[in-house]
N, C-alpha and C positions, 0 to 999 in steps of 0.2 A: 410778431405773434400776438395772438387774443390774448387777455388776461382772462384770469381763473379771482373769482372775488367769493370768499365762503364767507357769509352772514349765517352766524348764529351762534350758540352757547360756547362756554371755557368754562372748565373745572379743574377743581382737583380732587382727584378718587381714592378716597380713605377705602384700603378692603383689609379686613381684617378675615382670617380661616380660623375655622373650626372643627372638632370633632360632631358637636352637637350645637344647636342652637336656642339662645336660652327661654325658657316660660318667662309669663309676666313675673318680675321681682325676685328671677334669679341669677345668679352670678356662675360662669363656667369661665375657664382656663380657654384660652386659643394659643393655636399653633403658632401663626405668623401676622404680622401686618407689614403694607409697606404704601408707600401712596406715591401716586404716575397722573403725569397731566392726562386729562380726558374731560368729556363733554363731546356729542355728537359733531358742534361746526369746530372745535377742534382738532378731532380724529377725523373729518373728512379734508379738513384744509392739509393735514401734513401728511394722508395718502395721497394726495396731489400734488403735490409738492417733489413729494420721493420722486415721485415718477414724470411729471412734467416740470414747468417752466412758469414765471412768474404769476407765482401765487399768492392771494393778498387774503389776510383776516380780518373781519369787520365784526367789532362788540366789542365789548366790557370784564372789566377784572375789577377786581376790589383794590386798596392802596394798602396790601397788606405782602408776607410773605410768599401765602400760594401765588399771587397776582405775578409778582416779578419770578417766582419761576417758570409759571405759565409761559410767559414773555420769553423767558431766555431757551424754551426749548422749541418755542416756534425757530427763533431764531439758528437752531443747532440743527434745525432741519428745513432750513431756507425758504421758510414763509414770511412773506413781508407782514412788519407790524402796523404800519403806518394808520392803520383805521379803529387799532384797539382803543378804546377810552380808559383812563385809570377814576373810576369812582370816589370822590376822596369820601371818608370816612365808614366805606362801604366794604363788605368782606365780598372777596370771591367768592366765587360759584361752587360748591362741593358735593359731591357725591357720596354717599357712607354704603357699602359694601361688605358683605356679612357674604362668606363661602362658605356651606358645609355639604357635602354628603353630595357633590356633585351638581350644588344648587346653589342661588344667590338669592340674597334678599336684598333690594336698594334703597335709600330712603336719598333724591336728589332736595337739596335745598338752591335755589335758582340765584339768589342775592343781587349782585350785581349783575347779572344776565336779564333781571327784570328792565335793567334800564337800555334795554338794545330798540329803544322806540324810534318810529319814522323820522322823528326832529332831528334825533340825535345821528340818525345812518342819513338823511338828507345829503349834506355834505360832499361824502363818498360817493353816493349813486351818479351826484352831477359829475364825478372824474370818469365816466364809464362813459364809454363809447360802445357805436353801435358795434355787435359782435362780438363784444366781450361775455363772458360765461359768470353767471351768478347761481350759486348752489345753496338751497336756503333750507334747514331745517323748522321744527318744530316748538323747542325747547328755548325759546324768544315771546314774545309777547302776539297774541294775532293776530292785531293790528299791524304791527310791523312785517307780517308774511305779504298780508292783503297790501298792503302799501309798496311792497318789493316787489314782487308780481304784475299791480300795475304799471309800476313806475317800465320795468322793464317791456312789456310788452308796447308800451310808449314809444321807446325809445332804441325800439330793435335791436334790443339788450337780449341773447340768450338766458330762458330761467328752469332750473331744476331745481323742483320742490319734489323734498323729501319727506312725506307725510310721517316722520317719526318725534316724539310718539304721536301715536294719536288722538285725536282732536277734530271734530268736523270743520272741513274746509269747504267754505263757500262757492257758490257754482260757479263765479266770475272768476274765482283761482284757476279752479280747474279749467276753465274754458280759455285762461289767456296764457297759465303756464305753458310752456314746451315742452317739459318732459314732467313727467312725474313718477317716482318709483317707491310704491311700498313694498309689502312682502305682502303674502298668501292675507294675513290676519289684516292688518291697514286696508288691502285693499277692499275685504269681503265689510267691512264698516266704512268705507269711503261709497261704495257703492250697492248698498244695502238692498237686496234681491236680487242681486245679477251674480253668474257667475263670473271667474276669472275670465275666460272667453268668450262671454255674452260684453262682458265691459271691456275689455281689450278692443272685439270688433269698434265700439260705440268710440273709442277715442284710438284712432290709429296711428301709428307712429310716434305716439305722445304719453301714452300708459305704458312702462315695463313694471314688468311683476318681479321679485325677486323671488325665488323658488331654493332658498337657501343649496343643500347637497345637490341639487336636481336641476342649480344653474338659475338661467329666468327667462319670461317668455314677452313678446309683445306680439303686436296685428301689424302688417306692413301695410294694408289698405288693399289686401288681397286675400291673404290665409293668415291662421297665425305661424308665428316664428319663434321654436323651442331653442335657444344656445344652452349648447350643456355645458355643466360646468368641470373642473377641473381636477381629480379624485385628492386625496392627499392626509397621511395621516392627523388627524383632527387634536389638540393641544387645550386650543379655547378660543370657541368662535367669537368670544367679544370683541366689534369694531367689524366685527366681516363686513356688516351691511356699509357701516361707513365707508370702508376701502373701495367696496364695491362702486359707491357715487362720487367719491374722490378721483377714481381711476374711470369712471364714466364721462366725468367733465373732462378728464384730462385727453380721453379717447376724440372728444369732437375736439376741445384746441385742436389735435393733430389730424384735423378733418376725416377720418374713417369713417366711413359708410357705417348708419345706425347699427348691423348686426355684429362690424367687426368691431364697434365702439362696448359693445356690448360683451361679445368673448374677448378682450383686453380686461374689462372690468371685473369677469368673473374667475380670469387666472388671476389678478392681482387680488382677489378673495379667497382665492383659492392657497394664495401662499399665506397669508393671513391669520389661517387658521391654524398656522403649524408653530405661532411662537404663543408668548404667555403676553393676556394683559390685551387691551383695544391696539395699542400704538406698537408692541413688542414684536409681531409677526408681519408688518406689515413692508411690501416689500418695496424696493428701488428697482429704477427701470433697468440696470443691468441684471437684476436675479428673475429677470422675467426674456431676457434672452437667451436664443433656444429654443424657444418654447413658441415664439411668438414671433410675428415678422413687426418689430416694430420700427 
């Protein structure tokens, strides 16, 4: 079977809640804290994982605390380590998270996610055969997208780039990537005066849009093609989008035709949404049968 290889960030996510959120140079009481691995190629590697088959993480951790439990919940959720670097003297990647009133404020510090450079993922790309699937986020250095990108398109390496966050990618990504999927906002600044279906047509079979409750849509090189998505009472949709490319990559390993690779992705978003936390709702491929011919 293909490998699944997710290059890009690992954290760990300090959220702390609130009633209110403070002014400059005040101090207020919170309800709760608690903190849970996250970072975007984190939460996409171990929604692939849940649900497919040999899946690897490629980056960096700091040589600290967060780092080794990073590490060990990959491992409690059967993603191989083998490609993480431990940075000596370097802290892990973290995220600070403020809840209140139905809202978040984040402040990410990147740390050792800055050293996810071309040099250092070299390596790992030369174990990649053609076929195998590469799923790359944002929240990495840009050099290192543009150098993944090429590398793959080399070497007839499947690539999904996930324009999150965003960031202008150059036209040579876009033109050699495979797949690429934002959501409504990424896309309308990736492709700045078009609409969703004016740039779907222009790159076909290769742009899905993600259309968060409403599912997501691409062009088959014909019409376009709405999959809807999957209803479900809503908890907290942090990590939907990741699940969503976790469970996209994991749809082609199992070779399904782009649209059914697509409504796979968006029930496994769909369940997602119904637990607490990026990683907490995210489902395994038995709580998605039933539902699904997988």
């Amino acid at each position: 079977m293909r490998q699944i290889y997710v290059i890009g960030s690992m954290s760990m996510d300090l959220v702390v809640s609130s009633q209110v959120v403070p002014e400059q140079g005040e101090t207020v009481l919170g309800d709760d804290f608690f903190t849970t691995p996250g970072g975007k190629g984190a939460n996409q590697a171990v929604a692939a994982a849940r649900l497919g088959e040999h899946v690897h993480m490629i980056g960096c951790v700091g040589e600290d605390t967060f780092g080794k439990q990073i590490q060990q919940n990959f491992k409690d959720n059967a993603v191989q380590v083998d490609g993480i670097q431990v940075i000596e003297g370097e802290p892990s990647g973290t995220a600070h998270i403020t809840l209140s009133q139905q809202d978040n404020r984040i402040i990410v510090v990147p740390s050792a996610n800055g050293y996810v450079t071309p040099e250092r993922i070299q390596p790992y790309l030369e174990r990649m055969k053609a076929g195998d699937i590469v799923l790359i986020q944002q929240e990495i250095p840009a050099e290192t997208v543009t150098h993944v990108i090429d590398y793959c398109a080399q070497h007839d390496i499947v690539s999904i780039l996930n324009p999150a966050p965003y960031r202008e990618v150059p036209a040579s990504v876009i033109a050699q990537a495979n797949y690429i999927t934002p959501n409504e906002t990424e896309s309308a600044h990736l492709f700045e005066g078009k609409d969703i279906d004016e740039a779907a047509a222009q790159y076909p079979n290769k742009l899905i849009v993600t259309l968060g409750s409403e599912g997501a849509m691409y062009h088959n090189g014909s019409e376009i093609v709405k999959v809807p998505s999957f209803k479900r009472e809503v908890k907290d949709t942090t990590g939907a989008g990741d699940t969503f490319n976790g469970a996209l990559a994991v749809g082609l390993q199992k070779d399904y035709p782009l649209t059914k690779a697509i409504e796979f992705a968006n029930l496994a978003a769909s369940h997602s949404v119904t637990g607490m936390g990026a990683q907490g709702g995210m489902p395994y491929l038995a709580d998605l049968e039933g539902e699904f011919d997988v």
